[in-house]
TITORTI-615926 format. One record per atom (N, C-alpha, C, O): x, y, z; residue in one letter. Coordinates in pm, whole numbers, padded with zeros to 5 digits, always signed. Layout:
# TITORTI-615926
XYZA/...
This chain:
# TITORTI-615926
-21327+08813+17431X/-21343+08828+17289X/-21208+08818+17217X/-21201+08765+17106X/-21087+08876+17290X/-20931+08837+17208X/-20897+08716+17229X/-20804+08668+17165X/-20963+08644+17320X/-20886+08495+17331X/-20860+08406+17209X/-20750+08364+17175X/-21003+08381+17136X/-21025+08319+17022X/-20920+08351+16914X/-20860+08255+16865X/-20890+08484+16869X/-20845+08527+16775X/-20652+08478+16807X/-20568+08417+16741X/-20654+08552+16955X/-20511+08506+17036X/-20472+08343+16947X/-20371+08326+16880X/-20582+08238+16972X/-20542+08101+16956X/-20483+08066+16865X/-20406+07970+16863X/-20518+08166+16741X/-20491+08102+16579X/-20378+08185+16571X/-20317+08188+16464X/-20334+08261+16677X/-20187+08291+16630X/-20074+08206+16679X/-20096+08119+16764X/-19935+08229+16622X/-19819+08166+16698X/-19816+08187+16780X/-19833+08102+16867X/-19785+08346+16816X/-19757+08469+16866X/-19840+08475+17006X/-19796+08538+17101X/-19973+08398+17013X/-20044+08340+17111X/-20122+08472+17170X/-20176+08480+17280X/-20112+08595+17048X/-20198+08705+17154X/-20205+08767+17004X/-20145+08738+16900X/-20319+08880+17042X/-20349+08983+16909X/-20297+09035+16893X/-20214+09045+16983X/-20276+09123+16783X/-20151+09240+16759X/-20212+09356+16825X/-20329+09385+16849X/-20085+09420+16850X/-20092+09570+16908X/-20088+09702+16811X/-20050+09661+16701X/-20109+09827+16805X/-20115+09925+16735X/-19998+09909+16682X/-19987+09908+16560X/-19862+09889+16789X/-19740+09935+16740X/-19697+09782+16644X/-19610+09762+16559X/-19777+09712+16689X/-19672+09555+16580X/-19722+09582+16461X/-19655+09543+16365X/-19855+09658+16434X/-19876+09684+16289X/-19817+09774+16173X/-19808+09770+16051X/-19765+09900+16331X/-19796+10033+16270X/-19611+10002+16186X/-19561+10064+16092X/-19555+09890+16262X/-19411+09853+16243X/-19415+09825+16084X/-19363+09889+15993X/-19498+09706+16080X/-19509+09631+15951X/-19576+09764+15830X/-19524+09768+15719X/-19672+09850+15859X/-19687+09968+15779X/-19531+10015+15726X/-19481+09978+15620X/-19480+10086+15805X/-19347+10180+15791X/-19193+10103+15735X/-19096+10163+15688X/-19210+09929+15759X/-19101+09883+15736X/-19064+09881+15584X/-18948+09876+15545X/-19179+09884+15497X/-19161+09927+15298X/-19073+10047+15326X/-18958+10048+15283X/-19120+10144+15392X/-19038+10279+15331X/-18897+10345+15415X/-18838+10453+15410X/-18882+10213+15496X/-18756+10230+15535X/-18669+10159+15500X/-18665+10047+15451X/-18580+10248+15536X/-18395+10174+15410X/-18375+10012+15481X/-18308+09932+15415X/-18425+09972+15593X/-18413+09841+15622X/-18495+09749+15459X/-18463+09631+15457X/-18559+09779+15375X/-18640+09696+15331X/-18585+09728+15197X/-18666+09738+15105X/-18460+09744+15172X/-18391+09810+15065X/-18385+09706+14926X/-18384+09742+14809X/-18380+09572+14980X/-18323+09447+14927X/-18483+09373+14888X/-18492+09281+14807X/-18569+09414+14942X/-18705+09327+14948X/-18776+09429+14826X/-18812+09546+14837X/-18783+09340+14710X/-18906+09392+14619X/-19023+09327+14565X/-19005+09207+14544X/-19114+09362+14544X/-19219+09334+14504X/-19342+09176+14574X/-19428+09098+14532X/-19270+09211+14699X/-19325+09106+14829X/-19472+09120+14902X/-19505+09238+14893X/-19545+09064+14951X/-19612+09042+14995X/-19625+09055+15114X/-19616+08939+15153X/-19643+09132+15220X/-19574+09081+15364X/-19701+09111+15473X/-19732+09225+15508X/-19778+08972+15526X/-19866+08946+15576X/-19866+08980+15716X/-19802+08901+15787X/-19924+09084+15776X/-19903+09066+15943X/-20002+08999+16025X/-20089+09058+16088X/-19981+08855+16020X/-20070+08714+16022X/-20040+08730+16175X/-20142+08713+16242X/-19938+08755+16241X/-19903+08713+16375X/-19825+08583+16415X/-19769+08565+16523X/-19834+08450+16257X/-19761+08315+16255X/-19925+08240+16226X/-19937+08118+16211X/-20063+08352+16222X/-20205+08250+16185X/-20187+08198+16076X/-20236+08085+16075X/-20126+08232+15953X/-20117+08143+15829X/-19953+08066+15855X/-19903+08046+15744X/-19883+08031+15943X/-19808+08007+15861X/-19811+07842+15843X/-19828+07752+15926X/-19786+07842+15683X/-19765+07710+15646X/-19883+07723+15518X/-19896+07632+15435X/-19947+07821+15517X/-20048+07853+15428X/-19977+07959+15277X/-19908+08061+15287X/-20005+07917+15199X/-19962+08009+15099X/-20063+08143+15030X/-20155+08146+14949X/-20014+08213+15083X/-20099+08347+15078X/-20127+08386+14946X/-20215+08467+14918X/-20064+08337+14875X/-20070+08413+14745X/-20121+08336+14648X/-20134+08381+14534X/
């Protein structure tokens, strides 16, 4: 049942608790100090080339 989903990524596999829970927490940490009012898709690389917005 993950294979399918695996395919349409770059990344070539599904995300894990922690690759999400990363992309959750990375807004409210001082790493993301410089980044405002962004969009930030945790696609895995499935859209890229697609414009999300």
């Amino acid at each position: 049942m993950r294979e399918r989903p695996a395919g349409r990524s770059a990344l070539k596999r599904v995300a894990e608790v922690s690759d999400i829970a990363g992309v959750v927490a990375f807004p409210s940490s001082p790493d993301s100090r410089w980044i405002t009012g962004r969009h930030l898709g945790a696609t895995g690389g499935a859209a890229l080339g697609v414009n999300l917005l």
